[in-house]
N, C-alpha and C positions, 0 to 999 in steps of 0.2 A: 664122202662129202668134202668138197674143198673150203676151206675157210673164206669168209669175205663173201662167196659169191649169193648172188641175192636172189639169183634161180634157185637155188636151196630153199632159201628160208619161206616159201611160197606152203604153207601150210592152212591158216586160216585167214577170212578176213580182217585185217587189222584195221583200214580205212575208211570207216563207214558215215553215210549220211546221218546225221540227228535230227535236222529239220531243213525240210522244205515245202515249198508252198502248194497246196490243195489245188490253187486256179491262179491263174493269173490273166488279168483282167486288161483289153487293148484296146484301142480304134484300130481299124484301117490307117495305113499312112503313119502311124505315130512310134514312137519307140515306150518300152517301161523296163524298170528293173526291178529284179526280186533277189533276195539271198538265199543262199543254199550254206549250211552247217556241216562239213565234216568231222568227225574227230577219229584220231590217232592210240588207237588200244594196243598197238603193238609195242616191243621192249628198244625200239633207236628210233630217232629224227625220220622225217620222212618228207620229200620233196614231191608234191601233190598238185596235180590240176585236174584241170574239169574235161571232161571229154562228151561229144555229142554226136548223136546219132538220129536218124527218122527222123530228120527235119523236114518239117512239110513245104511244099514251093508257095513264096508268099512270104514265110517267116526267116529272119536270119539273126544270126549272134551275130553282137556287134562285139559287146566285150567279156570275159568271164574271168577275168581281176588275174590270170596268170598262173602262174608256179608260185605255189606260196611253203616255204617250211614250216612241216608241222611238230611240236614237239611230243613227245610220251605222254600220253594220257592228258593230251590238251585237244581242243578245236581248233578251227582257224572259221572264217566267215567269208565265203564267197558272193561279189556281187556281178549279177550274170543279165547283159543288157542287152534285150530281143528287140528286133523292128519287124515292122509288116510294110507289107505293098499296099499301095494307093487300093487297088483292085482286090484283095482279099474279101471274097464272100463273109457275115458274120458268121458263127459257128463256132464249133469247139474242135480244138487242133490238139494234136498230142506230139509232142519227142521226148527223146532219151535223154539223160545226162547220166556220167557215173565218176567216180572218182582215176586218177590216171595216176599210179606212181609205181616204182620196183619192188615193193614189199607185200605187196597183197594183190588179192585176183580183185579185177574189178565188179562192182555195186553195180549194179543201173537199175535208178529211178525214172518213173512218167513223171514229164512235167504237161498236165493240163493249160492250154492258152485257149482262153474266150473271147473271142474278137468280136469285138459291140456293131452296134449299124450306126447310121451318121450321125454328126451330133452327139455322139458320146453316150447312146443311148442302147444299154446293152440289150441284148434278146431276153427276153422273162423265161423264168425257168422255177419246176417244182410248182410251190404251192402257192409263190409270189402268182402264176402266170395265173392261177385256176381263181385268183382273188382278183387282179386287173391290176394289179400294182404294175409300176414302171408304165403302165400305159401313160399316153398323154392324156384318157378321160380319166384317170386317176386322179389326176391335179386336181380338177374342177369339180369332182364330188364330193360333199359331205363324207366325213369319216363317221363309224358308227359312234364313235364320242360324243359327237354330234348329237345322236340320234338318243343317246345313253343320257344326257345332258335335258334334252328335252321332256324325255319320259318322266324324269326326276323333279324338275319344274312341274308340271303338268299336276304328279301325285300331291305335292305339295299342295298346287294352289288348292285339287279337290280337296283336301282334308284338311287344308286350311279355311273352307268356307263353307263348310257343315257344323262349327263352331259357333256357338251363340254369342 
């Protein structure tokens, strides 16, 4: 083993994600940012950036905050700023990101992009879509509160007017 050299010390992961984001939520045409969380378990400093991969055509990194020094057993906080094309179908898009430095193998995480339809109005998904939330005839109907609301009146007034 030669001293110093940093192909040596390549044994475990030392640079790992802590948190990042589930989904991240777009228009077409617009930019968002989200943070990604590293931290540093291994025993020196370490000069870290982000790296990406299976970028889908449509989406681009604009910025992912650099080379940043991490120290022993700290984090650092990456902010990683996507845009989309005019023309991106809505949908849900996937790439890679992983951490980039000499002391550890690299991580790669999925990061999920959901890219909404026009208007800022994303596609329903799950149990929201099977209930009609997010629709626009959602606005304009009574909630069952409503409905919970009225029952409640309703019993009152009978059993307020069988009362002598």
């Amino acid at each position: 083993m030669i001293p110093g050299c940093h192909a040596t010390t390549v044994a475990y992961d030392r640079i790992t994600f802590t948190d990042t984001p589930s989904v991240v939520e777009i228009d077409p045409g617009s930019e968002a940012s989200f943070d990604v969380t590293l931290r540093n378990a291994g025993s020196q400093y370490a000069d870290v950036d982000i790296n990406t991969r299976s970028i889908p055509d449509g989406i681009s990194i604009i910025d992912n905050d650099g080379s940043k020094l991490v120290d022993m057993g700290k984090s650092v906080t990456y902010q990683i700023t996507i845009r989309t094309s005019e023309d991106l179908a809505p949908g849900t898009y996937q790439f890679e990101i992983a951490d980039r430095s000499d002391i550890d193998v690299h991580t790669w995480e999925t990061i999920d992009v959901r890219v909404g339809g026009k208007h800022g109005v994303a596609e329903p998904t799950g149990d929201s879509a099977d209930r009609g939330e997010g629709s626009e005839e959602a606005g304009n109907s009574p909630g069952l509160g409503v409905f919970a609301v009225a029952a409640v009146l309703l019993l009152a007034y009978r059993l307020g007017s069988g009362r002598p």
